[in-house]
VOBA-192338 format. One record per atom (N, C-alpha, C): residue number from 1; residue in one letter; atom name; x, y, z. Coordinates in steps of 0.05 Angstrom, whole numbers, padded with zeros to 5 digits, m for minus. Layout:
BEGIN
(pt NUM, A, CA, (X, Y, Z))
...
//
This chain:
BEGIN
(pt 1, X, N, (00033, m01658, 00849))
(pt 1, X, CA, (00027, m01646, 00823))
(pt 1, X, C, (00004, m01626, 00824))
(pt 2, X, N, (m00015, m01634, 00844))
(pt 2, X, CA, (m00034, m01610, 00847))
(pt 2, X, C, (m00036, m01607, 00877))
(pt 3, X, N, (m00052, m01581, 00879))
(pt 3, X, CA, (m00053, m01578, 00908))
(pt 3, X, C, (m00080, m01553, 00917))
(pt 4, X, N, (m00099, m01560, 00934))
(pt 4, X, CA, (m00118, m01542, 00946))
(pt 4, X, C, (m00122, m01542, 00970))
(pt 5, X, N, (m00135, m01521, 00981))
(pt 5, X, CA, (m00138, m01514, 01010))
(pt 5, X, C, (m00174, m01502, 01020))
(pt 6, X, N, (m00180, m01508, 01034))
(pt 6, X, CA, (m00203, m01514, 01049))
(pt 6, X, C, (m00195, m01488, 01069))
(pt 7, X, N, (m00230, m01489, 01087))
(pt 7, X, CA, (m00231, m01484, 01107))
(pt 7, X, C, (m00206, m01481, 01137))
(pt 8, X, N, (m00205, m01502, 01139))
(pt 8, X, CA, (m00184, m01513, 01159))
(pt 8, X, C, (m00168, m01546, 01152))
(pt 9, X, N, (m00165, m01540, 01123))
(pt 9, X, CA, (m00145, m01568, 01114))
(pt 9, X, C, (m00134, m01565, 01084))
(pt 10, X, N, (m00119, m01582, 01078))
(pt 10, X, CA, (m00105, m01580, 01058))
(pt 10, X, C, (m00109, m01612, 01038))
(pt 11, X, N, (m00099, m01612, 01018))
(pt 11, X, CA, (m00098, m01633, 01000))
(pt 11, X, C, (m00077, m01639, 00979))
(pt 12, X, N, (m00066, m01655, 00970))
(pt 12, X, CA, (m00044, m01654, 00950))
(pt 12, X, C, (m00042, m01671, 00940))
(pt 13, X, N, (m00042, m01670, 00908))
(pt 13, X, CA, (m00035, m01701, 00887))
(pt 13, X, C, (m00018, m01709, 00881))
(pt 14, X, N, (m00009, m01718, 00892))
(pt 14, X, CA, (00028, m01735, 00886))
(pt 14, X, C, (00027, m01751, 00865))
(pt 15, X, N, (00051, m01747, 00845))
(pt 15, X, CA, (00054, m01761, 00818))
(pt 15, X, C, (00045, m01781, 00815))
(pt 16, X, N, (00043, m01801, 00836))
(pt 16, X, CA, (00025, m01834, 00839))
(pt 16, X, C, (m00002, m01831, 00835))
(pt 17, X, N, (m00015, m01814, 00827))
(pt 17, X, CA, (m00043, m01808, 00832))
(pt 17, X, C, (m00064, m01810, 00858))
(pt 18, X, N, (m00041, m01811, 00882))
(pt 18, X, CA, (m00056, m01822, 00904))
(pt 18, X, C, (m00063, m01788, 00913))
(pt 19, X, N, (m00081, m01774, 00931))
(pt 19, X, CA, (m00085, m01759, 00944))
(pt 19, X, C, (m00077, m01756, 00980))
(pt 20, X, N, (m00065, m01739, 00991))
(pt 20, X, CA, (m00054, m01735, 01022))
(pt 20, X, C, (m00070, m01713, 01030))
(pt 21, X, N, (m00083, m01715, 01048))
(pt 21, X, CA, (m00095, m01696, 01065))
(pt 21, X, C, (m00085, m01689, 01096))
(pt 22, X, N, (m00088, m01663, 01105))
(pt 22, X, CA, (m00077, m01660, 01130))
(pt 22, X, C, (m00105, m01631, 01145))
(pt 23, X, N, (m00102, m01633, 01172))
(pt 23, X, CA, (m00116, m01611, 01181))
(pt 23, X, C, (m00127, m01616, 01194))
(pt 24, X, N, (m00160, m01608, 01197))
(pt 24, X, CA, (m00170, m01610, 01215))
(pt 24, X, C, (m00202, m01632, 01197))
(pt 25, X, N, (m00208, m01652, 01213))
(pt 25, X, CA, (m00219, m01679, 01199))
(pt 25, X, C, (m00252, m01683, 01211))
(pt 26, X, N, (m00256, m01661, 01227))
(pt 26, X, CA, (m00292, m01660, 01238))
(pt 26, X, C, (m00308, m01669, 01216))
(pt 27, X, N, (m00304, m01662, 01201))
(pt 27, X, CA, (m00327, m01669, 01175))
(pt 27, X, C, (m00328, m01684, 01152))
(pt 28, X, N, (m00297, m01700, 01157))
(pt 28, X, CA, (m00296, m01728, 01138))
(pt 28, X, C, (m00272, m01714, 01118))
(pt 29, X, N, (m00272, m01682, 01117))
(pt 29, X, CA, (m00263, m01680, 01090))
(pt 29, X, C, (m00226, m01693, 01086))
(pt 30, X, N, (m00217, m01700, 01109))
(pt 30, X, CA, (m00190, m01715, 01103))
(pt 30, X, C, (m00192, m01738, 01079))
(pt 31, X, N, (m00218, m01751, 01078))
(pt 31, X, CA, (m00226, m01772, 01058))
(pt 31, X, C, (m00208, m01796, 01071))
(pt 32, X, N, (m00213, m01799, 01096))
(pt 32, X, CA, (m00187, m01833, 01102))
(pt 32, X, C, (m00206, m01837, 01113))
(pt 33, X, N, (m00235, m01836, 01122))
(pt 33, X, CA, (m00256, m01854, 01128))
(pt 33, X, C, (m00258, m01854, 01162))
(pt 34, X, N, (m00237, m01834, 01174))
(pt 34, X, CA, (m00237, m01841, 01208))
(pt 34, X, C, (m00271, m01820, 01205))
(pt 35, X, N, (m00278, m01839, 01230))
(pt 35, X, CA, (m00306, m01833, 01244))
(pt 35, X, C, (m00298, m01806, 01263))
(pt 36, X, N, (m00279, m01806, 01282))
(pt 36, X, CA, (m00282, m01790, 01308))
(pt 36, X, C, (m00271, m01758, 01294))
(pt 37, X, N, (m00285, m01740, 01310))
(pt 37, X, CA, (m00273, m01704, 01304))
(pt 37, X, C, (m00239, m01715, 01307))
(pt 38, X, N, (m00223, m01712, 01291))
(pt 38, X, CA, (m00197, m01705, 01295))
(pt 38, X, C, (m00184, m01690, 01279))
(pt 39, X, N, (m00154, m01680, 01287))
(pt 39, X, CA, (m00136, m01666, 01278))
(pt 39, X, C, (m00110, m01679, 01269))
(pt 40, X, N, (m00109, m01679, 01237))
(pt 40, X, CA, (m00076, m01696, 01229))
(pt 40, X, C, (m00058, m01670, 01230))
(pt 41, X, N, (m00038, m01672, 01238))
(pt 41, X, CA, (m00011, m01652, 01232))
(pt 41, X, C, (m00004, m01659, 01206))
(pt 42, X, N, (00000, m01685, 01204))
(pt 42, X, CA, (00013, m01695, 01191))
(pt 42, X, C, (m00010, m01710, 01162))
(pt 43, X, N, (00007, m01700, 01137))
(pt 43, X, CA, (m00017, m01716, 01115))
(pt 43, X, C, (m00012, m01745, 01124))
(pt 44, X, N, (m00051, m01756, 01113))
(pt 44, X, CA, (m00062, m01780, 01112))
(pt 44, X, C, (m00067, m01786, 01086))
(pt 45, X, N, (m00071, m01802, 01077))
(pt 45, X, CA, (m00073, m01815, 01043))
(pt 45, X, C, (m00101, m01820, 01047))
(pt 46, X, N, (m00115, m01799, 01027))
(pt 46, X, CA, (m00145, m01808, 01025))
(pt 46, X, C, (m00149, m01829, 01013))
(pt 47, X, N, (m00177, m01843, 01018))
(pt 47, X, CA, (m00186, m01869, 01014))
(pt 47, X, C, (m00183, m01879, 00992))
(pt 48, X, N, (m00175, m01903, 00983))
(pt 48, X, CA, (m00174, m01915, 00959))
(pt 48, X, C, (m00175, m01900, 00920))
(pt 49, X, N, (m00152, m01864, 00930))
(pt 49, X, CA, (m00159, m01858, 00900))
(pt 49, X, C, (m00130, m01864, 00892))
(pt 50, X, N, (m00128, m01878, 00862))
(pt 50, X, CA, (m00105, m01883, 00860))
(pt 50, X, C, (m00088, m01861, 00826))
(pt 51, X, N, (m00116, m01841, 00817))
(pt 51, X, CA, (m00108, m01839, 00795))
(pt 51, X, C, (m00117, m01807, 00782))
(pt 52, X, N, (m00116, m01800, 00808))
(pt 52, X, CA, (m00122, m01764, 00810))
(pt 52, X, C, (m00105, m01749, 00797))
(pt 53, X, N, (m00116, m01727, 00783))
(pt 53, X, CA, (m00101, m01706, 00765))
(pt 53, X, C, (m00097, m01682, 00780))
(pt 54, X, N, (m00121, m01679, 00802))
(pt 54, X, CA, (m00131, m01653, 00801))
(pt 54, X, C, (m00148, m01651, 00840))
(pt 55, X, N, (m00149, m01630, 00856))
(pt 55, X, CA, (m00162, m01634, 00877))
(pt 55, X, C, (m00175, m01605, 00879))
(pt 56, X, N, (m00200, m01607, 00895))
(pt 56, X, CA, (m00214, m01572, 00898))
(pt 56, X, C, (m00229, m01576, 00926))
(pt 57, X, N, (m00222, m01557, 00944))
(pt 57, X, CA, (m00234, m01559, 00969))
(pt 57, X, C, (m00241, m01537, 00963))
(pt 58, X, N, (m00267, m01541, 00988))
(pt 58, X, CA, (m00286, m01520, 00995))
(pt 58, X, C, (m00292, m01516, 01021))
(pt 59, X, N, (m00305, m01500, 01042))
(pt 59, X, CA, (m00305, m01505, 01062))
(pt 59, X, C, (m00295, m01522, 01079))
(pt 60, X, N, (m00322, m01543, 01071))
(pt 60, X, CA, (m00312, m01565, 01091))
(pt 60, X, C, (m00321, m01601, 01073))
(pt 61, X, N, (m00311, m01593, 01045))
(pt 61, X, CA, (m00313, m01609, 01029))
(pt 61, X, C, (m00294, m01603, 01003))
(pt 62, X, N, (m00281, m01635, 00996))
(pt 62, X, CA, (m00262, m01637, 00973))
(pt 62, X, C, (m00274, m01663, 00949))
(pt 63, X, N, (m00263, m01643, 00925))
(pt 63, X, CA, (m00269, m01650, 00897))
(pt 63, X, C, (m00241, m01668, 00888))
(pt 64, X, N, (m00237, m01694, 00874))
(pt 64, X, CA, (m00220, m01705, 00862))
(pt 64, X, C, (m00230, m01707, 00833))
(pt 65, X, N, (m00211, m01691, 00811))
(pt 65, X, CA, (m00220, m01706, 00783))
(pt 65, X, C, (m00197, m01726, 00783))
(pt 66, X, N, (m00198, m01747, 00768))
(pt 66, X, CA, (m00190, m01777, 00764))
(pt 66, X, C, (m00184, m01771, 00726))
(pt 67, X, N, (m00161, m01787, 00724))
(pt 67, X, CA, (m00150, m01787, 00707))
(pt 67, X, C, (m00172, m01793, 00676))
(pt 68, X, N, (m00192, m01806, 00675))
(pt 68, X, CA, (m00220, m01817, 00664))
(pt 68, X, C, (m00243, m01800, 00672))
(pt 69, X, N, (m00242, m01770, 00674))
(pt 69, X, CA, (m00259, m01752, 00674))
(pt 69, X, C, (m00277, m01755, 00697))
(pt 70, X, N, (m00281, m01775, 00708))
(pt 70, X, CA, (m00299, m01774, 00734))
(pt 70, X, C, (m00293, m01756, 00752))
(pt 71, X, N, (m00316, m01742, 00774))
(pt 71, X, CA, (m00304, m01729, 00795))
(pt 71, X, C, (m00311, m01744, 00818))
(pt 72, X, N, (m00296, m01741, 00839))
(pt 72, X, CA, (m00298, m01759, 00861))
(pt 72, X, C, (m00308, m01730, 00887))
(pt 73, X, N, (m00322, m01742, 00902))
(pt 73, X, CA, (m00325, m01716, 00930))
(pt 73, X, C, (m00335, m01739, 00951))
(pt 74, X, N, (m00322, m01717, 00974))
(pt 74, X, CA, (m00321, m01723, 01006))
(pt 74, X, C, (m00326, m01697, 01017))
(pt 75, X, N, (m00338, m01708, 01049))
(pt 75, X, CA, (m00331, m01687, 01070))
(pt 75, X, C, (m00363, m01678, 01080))
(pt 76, X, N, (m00367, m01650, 01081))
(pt 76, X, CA, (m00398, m01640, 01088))
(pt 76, X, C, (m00408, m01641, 01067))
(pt 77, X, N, (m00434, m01644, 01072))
(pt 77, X, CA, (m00456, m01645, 01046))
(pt 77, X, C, (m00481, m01633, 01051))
(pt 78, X, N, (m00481, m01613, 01072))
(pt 78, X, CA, (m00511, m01599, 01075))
(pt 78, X, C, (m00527, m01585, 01061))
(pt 79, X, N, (m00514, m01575, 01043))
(pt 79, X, CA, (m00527, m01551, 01009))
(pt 79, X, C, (m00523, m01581, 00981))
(pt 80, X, N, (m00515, m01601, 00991))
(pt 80, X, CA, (m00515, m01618, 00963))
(pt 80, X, C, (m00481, m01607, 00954))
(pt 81, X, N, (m00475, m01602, 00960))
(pt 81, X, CA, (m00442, m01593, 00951))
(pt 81, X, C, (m00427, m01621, 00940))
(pt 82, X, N, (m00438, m01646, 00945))
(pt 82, X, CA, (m00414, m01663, 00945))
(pt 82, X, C, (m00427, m01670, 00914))
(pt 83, X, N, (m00454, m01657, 00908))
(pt 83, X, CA, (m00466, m01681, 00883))
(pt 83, X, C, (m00472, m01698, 00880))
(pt 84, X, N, (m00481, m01711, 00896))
(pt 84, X, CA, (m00491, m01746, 00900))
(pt 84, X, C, (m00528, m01744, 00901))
(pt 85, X, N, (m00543, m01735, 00909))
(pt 85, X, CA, (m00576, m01727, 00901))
(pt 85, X, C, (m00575, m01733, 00932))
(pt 86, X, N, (m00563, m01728, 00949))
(pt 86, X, CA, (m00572, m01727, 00982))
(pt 86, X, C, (m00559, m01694, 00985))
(pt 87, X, N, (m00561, m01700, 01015))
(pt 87, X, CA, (m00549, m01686, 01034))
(pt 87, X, C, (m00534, m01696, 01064))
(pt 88, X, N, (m00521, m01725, 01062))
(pt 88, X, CA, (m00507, m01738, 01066))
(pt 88, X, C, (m00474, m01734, 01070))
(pt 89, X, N, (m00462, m01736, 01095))
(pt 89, X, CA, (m00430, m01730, 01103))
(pt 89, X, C, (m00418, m01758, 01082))
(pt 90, X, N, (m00395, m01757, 01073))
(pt 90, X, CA, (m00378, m01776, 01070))
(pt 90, X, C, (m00360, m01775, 01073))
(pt 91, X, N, (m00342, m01794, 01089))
(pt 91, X, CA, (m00320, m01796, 01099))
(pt 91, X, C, (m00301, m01799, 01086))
(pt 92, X, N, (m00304, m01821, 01060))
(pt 92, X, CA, (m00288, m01828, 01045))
(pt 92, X, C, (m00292, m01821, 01005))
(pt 93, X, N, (m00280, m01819, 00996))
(pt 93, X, CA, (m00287, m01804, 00969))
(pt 93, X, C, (m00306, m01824, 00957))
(pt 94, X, N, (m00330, m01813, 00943))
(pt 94, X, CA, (m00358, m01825, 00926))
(pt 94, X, C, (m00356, m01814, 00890))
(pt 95, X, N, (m00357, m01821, 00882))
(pt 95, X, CA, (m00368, m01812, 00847))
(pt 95, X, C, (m00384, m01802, 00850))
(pt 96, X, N, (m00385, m01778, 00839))
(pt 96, X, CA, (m00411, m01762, 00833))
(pt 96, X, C, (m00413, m01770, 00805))
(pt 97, X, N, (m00444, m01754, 00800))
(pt 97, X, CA, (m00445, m01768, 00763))
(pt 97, X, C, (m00435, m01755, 00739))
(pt 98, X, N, (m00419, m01738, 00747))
(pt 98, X, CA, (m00405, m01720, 00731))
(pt 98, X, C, (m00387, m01742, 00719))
(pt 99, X, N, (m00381, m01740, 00684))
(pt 99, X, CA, (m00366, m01749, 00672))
(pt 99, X, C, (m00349, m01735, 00651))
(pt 100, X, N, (m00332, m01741, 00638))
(pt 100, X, CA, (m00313, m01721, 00621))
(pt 100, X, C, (m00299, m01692, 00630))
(pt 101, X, N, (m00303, m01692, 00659))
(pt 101, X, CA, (m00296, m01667, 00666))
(pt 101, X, C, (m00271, m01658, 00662))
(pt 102, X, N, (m00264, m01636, 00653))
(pt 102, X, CA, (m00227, m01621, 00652))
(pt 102, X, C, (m00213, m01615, 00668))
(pt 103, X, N, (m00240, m01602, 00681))
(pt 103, X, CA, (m00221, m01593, 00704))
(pt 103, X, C, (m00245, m01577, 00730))
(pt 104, X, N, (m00239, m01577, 00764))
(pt 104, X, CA, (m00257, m01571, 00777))
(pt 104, X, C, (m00249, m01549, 00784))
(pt 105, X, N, (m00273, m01554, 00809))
(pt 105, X, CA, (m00264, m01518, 00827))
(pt 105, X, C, (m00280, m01518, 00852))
(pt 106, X, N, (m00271, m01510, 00875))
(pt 106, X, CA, (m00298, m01516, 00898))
(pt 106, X, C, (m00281, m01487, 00908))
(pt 107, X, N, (m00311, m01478, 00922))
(pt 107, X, CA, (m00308, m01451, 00941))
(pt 107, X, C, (m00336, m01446, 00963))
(pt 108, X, N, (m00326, m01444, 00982))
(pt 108, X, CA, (m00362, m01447, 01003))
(pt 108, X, C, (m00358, m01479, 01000))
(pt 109, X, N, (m00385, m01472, 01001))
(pt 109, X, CA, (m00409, m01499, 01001))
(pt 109, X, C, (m00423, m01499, 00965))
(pt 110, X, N, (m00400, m01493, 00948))
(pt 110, X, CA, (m00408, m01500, 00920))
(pt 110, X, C, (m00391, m01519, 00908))
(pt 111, X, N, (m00396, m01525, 00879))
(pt 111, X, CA, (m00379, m01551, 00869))
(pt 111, X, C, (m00376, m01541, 00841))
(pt 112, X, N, (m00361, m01541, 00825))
(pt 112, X, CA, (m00361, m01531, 00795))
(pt 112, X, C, (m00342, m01555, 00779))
(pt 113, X, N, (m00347, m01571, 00761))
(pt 113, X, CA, (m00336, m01578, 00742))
(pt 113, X, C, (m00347, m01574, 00716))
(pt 114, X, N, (m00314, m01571, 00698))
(pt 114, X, CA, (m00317, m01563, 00659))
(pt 114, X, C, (m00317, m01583, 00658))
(pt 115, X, N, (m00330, m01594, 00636))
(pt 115, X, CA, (m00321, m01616, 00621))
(pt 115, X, C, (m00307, m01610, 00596))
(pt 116, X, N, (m00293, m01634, 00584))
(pt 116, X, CA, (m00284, m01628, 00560))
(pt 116, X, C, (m00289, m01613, 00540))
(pt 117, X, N, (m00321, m01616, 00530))
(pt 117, X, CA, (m00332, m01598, 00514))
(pt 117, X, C, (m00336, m01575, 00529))
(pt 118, X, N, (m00328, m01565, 00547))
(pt 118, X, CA, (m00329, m01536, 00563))
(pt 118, X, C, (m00358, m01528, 00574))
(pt 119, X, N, (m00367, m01547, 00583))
(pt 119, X, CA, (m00393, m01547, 00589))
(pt 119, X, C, (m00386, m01548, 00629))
(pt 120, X, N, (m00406, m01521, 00638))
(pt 120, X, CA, (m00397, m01516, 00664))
(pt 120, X, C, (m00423, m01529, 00676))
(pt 121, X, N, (m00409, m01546, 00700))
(pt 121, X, CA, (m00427, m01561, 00722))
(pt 121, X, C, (m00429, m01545, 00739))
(pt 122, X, N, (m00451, m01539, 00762))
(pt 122, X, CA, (m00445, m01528, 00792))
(pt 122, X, C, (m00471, m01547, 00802))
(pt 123, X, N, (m00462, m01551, 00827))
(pt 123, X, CA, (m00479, m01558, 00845))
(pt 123, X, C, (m00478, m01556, 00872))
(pt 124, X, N, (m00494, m01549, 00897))
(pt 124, X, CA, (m00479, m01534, 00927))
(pt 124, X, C, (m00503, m01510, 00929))
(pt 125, X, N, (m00490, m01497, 00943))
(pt 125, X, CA, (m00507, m01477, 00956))
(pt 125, X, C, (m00516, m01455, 00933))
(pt 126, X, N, (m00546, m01448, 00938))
(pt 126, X, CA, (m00553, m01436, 00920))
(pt 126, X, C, (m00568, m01398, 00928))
(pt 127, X, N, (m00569, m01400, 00954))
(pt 127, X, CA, (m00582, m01389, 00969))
(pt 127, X, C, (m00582, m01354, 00954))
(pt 128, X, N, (m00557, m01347, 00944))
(pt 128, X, CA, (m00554, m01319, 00938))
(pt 128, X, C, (m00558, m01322, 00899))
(pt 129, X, N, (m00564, m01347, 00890))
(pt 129, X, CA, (m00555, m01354, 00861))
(pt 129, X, C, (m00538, m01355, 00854))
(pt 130, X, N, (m00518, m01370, 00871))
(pt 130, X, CA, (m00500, m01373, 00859))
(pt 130, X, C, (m00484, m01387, 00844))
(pt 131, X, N, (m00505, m01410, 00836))
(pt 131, X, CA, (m00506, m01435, 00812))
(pt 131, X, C, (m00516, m01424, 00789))
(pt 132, X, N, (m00513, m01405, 00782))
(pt 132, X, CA, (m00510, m01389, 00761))
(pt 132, X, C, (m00536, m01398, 00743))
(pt 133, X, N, (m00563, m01413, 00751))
(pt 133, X, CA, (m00585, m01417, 00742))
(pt 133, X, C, (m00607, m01396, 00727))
(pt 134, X, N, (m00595, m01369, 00731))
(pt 134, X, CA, (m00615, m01348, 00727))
(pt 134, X, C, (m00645, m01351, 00745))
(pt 135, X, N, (m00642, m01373, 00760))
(pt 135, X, CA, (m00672, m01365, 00787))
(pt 135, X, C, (m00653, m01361, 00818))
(pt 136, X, N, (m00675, m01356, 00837))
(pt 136, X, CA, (m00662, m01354, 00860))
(pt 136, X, C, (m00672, m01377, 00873))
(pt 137, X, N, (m00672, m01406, 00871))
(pt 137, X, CA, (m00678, m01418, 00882))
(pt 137, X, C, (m00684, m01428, 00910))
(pt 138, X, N, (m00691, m01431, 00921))
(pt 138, X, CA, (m00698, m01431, 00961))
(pt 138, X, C, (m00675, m01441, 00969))
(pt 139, X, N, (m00681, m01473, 00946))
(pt 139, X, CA, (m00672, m01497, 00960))
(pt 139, X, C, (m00645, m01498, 00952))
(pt 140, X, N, (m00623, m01517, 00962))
(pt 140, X, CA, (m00606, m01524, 00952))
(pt 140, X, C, (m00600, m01541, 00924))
(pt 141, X, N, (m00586, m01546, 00902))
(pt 141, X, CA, (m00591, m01566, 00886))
(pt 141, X, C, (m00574, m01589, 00901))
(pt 142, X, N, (m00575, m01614, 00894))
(pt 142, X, CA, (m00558, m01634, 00904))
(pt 142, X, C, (m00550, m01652, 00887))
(pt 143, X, N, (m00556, m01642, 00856))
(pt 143, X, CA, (m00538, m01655, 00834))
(pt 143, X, C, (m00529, m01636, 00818))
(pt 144, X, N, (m00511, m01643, 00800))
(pt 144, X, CA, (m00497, m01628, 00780))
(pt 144, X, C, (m00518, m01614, 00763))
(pt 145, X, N, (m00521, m01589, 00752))
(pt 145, X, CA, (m00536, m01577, 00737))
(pt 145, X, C, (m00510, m01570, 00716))
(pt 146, X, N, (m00518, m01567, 00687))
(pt 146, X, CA, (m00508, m01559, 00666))
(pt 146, X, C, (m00516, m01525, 00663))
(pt 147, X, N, (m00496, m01514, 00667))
(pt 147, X, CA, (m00506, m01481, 00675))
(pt 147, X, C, (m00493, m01455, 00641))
(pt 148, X, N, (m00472, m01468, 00632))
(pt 148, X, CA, (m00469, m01443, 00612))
(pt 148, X, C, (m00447, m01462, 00596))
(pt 149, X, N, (m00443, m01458, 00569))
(pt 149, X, CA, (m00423, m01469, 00550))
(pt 149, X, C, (m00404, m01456, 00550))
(pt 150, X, N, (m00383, m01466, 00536))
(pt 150, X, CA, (m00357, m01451, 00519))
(pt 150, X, C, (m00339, m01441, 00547))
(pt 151, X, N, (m00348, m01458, 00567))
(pt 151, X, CA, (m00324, m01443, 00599))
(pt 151, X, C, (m00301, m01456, 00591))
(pt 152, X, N, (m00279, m01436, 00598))
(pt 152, X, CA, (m00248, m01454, 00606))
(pt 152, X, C, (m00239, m01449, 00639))
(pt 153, X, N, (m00250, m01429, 00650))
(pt 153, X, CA, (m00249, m01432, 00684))
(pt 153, X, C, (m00271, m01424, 00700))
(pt 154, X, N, (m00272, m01424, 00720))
(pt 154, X, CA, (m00289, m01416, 00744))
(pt 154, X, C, (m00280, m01415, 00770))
(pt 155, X, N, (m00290, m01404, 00785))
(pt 155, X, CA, (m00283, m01390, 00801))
(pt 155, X, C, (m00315, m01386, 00831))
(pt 156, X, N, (m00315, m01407, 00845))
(pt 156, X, CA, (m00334, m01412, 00856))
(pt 156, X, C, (m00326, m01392, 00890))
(pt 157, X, N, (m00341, m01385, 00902))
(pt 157, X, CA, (m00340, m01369, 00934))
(pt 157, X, C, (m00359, m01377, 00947))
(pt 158, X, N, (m00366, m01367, 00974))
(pt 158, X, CA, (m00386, m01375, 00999))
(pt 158, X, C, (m00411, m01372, 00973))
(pt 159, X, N, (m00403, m01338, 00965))
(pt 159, X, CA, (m00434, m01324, 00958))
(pt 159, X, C, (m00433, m01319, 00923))
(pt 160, X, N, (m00412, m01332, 00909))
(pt 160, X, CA, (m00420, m01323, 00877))
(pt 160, X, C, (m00400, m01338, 00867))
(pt 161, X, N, (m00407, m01337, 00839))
(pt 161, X, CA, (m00389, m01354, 00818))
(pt 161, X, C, (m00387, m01338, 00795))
(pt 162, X, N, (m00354, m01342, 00789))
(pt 162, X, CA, (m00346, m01331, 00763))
(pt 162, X, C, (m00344, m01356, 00750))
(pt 163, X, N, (m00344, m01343, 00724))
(pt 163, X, CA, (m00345, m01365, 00703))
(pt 163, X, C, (m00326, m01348, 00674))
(pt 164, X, N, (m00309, m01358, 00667))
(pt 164, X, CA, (m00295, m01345, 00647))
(pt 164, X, C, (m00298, m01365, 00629))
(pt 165, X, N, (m00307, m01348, 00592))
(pt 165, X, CA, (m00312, m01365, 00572))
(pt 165, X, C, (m00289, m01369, 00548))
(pt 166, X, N, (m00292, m01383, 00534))
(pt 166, X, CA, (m00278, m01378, 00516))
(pt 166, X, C, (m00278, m01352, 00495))
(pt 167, X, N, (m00294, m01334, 00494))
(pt 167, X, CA, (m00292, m01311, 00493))
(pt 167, X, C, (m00280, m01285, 00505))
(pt 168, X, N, (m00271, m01302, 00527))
(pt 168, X, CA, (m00249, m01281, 00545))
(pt 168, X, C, (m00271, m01264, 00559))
(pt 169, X, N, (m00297, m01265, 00558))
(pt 169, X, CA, (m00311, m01251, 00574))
(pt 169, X, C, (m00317, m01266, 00603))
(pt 170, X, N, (m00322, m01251, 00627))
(pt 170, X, CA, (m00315, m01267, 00648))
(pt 170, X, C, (m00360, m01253, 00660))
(pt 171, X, N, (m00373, m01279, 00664))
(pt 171, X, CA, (m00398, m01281, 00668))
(pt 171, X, C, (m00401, m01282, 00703))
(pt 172, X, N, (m00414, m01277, 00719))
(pt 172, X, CA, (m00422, m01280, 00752))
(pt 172, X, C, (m00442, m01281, 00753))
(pt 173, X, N, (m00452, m01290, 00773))
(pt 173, X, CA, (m00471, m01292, 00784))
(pt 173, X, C, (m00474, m01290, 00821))
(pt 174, X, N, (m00495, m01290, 00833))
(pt 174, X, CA, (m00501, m01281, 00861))
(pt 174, X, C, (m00489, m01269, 00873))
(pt 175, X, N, (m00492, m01259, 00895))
(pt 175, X, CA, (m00488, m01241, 00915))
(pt 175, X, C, (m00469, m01221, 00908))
(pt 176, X, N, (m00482, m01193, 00907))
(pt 176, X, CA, (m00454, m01173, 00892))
(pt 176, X, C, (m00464, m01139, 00909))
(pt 177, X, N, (m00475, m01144, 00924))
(pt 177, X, CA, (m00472, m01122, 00944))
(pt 177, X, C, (m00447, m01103, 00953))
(pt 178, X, N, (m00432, m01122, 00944))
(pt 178, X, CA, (m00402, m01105, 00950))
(pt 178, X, C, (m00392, m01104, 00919))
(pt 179, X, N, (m00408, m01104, 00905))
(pt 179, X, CA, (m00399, m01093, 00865))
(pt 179, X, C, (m00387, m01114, 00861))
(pt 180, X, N, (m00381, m01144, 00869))
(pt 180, X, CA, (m00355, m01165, 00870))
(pt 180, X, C, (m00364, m01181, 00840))
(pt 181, X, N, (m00387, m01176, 00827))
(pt 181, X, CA, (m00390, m01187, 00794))
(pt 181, X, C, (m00379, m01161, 00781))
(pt 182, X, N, (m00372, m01144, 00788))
(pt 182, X, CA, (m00354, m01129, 00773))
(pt 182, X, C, (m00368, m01121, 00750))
(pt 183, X, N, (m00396, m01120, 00754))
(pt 183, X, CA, (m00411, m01105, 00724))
(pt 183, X, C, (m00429, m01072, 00737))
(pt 184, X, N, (m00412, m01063, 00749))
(pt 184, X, CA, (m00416, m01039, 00761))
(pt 184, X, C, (m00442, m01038, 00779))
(pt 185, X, N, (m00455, m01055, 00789))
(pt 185, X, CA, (m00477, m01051, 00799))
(pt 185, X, C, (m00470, m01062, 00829))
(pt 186, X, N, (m00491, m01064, 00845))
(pt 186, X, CA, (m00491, m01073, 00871))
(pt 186, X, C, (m00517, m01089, 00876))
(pt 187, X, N, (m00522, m01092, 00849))
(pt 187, X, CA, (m00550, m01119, 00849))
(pt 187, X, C, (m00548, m01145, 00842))
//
């Protein structure tokens, strides 16, 4: 019923709410909990989710929303991408503290969930601003920040994030050297 793609792997929500992963598994993001670098050809059933709507990979990390607004993440966690207040690998899928979410989005090493009331989360790499904070922060964040209202999508990358509102106006942020926030500039 849903389906996203990563770095070097894939993910899919089958009508049972369970999640299948396939690809390449160095960094946990298959979510079946194996320890060693390996490669599935074939999908594996990530760890114990039984009630997924929705999946968002990113690099080398995947987002589950769950039928009860929670979001679930696995995989690398070196920019805080997974949302848990570390910078910690997980093998197998964790709760982040995000609740009521609608719907996600992962791109890079970032994390984006709406919630119901259209309230946009990001959390992950921040390096170019592209947690849409209005600072340029050093550091990485490693929990959910509440960043802009009234969103119905987003649109997360290595180096920037769109955010489209319910006003049909579409907002960016970081890295735009190549004009890619599309507000005519290269700043």
């Amino acid at each position: 019923v849903a389906i996203a793609a990563g770095r070097d792997f894939s993910l899919a929500v089958l009508d049972d709410g369970t999640i299948c992963a396939w690809g390449v598994n160095v960094n946990g993001q298959l979510g079946n909990g194996v320890r060693t670098s390996s490669l599935s050809l074939l999908p594996v059933q990530v760890a114990g989710v039984t009630t997924a709507r929705a999946v968002a990979a990113g690099n080398e990390h995947a987002l589950a929303l769950l039928a009860d607004g929670r979001v679930l993440a696995w995989g690398v966690n070196g920019a805080g991408q997974l949302g848990l207040g570390d910078f910690k690998l997980r093998r197998t899928p964790v709760a982040t503290p995000v609740r009521g979410a609608a719907l996600i989005r992962a791109g890079g090493d970032l994390s984006i969930a709406v919630t119901s009331a259209r309230t946009a989360m990001a959390w992950g790499e921040n390096s170019e601003g592209q947690l849409g904070t209005g600072g340029t922060l050093t550091t990485d964040q490693s929990v959910p920040i509440s960043i802009l209202t009234a969103v119905v999508d987003a649109a997360p990358t290595d180096r920037m994030l769109l955010l489209v509102g319910s006003d049909g106006a579409i907002r960016g942020a970081g890295a735009n050297d190549a004009g890619s926030l599309g507000d005519g500039t290269t700043t």
